[in-house]
N, C-alpha and C positions, 0 to 999 in steps of 0.2 A: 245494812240495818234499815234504811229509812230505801225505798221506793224511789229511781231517778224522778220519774212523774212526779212523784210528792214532792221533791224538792224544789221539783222544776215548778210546779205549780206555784208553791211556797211564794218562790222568787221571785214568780211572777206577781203575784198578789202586795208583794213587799213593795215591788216599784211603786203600783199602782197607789200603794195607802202613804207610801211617803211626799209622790208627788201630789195629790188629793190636800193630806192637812199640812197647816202654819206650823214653820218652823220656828224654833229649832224642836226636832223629833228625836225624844230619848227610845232609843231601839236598847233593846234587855235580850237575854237569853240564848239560846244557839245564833240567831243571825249578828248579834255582839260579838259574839266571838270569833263567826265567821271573818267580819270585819277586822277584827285582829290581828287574825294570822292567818287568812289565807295568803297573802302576797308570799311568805316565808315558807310556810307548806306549799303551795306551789314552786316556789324557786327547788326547794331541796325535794319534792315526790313529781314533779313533773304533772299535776293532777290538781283540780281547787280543792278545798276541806272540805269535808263536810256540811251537808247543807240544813236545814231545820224542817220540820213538819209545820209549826206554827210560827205566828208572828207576835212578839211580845212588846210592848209599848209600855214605859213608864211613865208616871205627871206625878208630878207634886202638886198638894194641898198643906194649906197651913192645918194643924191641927184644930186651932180654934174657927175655924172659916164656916161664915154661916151660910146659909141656905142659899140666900141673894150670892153671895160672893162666889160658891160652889157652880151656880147657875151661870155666873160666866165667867169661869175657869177653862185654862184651855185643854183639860179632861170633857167639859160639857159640849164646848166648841168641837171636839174630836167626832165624838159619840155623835153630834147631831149629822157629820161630814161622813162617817164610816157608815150608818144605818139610811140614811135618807140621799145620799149622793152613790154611794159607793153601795150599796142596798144588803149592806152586812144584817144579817139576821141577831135579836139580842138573847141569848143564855146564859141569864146571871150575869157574871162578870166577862163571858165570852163573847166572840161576835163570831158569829158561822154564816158561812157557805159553803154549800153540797157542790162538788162538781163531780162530772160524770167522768168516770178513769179510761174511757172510750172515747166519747168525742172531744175530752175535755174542754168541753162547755158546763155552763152553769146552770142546774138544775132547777124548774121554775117549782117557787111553792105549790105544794099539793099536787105535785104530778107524783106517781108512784113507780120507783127504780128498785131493784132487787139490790138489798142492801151492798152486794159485793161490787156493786159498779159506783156506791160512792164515797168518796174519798172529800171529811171534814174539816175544810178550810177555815182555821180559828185564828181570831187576831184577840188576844188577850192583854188587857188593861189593867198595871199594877198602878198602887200608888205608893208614896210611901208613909204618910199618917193615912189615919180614917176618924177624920171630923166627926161628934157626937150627932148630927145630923145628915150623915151623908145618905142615911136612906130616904130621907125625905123628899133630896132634892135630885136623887138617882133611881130611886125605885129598886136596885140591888143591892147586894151584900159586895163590897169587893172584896181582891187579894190584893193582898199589901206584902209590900219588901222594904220592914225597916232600914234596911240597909241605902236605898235608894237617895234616899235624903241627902244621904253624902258625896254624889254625884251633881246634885242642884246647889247646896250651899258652899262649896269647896271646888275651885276652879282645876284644885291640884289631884282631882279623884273621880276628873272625868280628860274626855279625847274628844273634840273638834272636828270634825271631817265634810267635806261637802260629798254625796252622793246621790243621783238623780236629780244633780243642781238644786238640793237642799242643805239646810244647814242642820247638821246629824253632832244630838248627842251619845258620848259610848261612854260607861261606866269604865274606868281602869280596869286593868286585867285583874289586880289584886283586888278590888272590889268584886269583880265577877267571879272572880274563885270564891269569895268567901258568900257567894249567893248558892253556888254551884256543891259546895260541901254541905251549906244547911238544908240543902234539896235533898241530899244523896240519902242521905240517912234516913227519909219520909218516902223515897220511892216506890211504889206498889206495881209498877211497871216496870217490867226486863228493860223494854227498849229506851225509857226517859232513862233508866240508871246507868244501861253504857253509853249512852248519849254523853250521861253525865261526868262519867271516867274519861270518854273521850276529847271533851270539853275543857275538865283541868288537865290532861297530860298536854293537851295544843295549847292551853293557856301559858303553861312551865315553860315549853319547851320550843313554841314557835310565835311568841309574842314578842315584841323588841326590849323586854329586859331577861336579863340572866333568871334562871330559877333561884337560885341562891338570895337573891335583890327581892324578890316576891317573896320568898320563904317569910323576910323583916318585915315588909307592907303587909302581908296580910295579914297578920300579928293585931293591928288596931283593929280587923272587923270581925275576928273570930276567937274565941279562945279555943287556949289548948286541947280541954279535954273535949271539947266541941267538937275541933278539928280529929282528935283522936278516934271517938265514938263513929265519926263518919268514914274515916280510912279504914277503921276496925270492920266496917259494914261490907267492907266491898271483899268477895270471896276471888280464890284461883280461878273461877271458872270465870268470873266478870272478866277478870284482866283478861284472859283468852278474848273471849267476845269483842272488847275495846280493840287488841292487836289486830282481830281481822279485820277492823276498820283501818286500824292507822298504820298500818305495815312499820310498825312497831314490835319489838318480842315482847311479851307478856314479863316476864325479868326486867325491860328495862321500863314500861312503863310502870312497872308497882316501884322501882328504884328513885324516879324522877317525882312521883309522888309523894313518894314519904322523904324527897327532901322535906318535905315543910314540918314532919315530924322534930 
């Protein structure tokens, strides 16, 4: 699906931004999950999981938090260490860097590469409110994950880990499923969707609770027909694509799925 390069690149890039900012660093999205369950996919495929294209970082903001208080937030502290140390370029809510898929080095602004040699290294910043003044004191729009909030206020709806001798926050897997189904249903890209299929069947099925145990927790972050609407979305042909990732049959990952039906 995704490019060894890309991942590899990914990776690399991952280290570099967790060792860079102040802990503790809420990581979201494929590299969350990664964290999960590779130890368990590895042990039972002999091979790591699946790796991520991009880097996704979450912060919290109080809803009411003004301008002053936004400004030194450790989203503002981030953004200042990602762009001006670590020389992430800003789009929107994104932070890019161009590397070149040949020397894999970093492409200097304004030199000109023919687009097929570069590969868009994105470290993307959720929160999970968006203050009535956050564009004042951010100059963008962000993307927000209501969901996230429950990961910072709720000690029982996140995982603790040290990695790159940081102190790593990880959303629970039953939080992470129910980010990963409100996505599925909004996908406009093949490869984010079986990303996304391949995401909750390793969430189910190789994270350290039973599926059956996640089917009840995710219950609090999603409703049914929510959750319906979004397994409704995903066709025969996805689940194909998903198995050729996860050396999974296409039967049993639509089966382990729609437990949570």
């Amino acid at each position: 699906m995704y490019l060894e390069f890309e991942t590899r690149t990914s990776y690399k890039y991952l280290k570099q931004v967790i060792t860079a900012l102040k802990e503790p660093i809420c990581i979201l999205g494929g590299w969350a999950v990664f964290l999960h369950v590779n130890k368990n996919f590895q042990k039972a495929q002999g091979r790591p999981y699946l790796g991520s294209r991009d880097i996704d970082l979450g912060f919290h903001l109080d809803k009411n938090a003004t301008v002053e208080q936004m400004k030194n937030s450790a989203l503002a502290k981030s953004l200042d260490i990602l762009q001006n140390k670590l020389k992430f370029k800003s789009v929107s809510f994104r932070l890019l860097k161009e590397i070149h898929t040949e020397t894999e080095e970093e492409i200097e602004e304004g030199k000109i590469i023919p687009a097929h040699f570069i590969f868009p290294m994105y470290v993307d910043v959720l929160v999970d409110n968006i203050p009535a003044k956050f564009k004042d004191a951010f100059r963008f729009q962000p993307a927000d994950e209501p969901l996230l909030r429950f990961a910072f206020e709720d000690g029982r709806y996140r995982k603790e880990l040290r990695e790159f001798n940081k102190r790593l926050l990880l959303p629970k897997p039953e939080l992470l499923l129910a980010t990963k189904f409100n996505a599925l249903k909004h996908r406009d890209k093949e490869h984010k969707k079986i990303k996304d299929i391949c995401d909750i069947f390793a969430l189910l099925w190789y994270s350290e609770e039973k599926p059956e145990v996640l089917k009840e927790k995710v219950k609090i972050f999603i409703g049914h027909q929510s959750l319906l609407k979004s397994i409704k979305s995903i066709e025969e042909n996805d689940y194909q694509k998903a198995a050729n990732q996860l050396n999974h049959s296409p039967i049993e990952i639509r089966r382990v799925v729609e437990i949570l039906l």
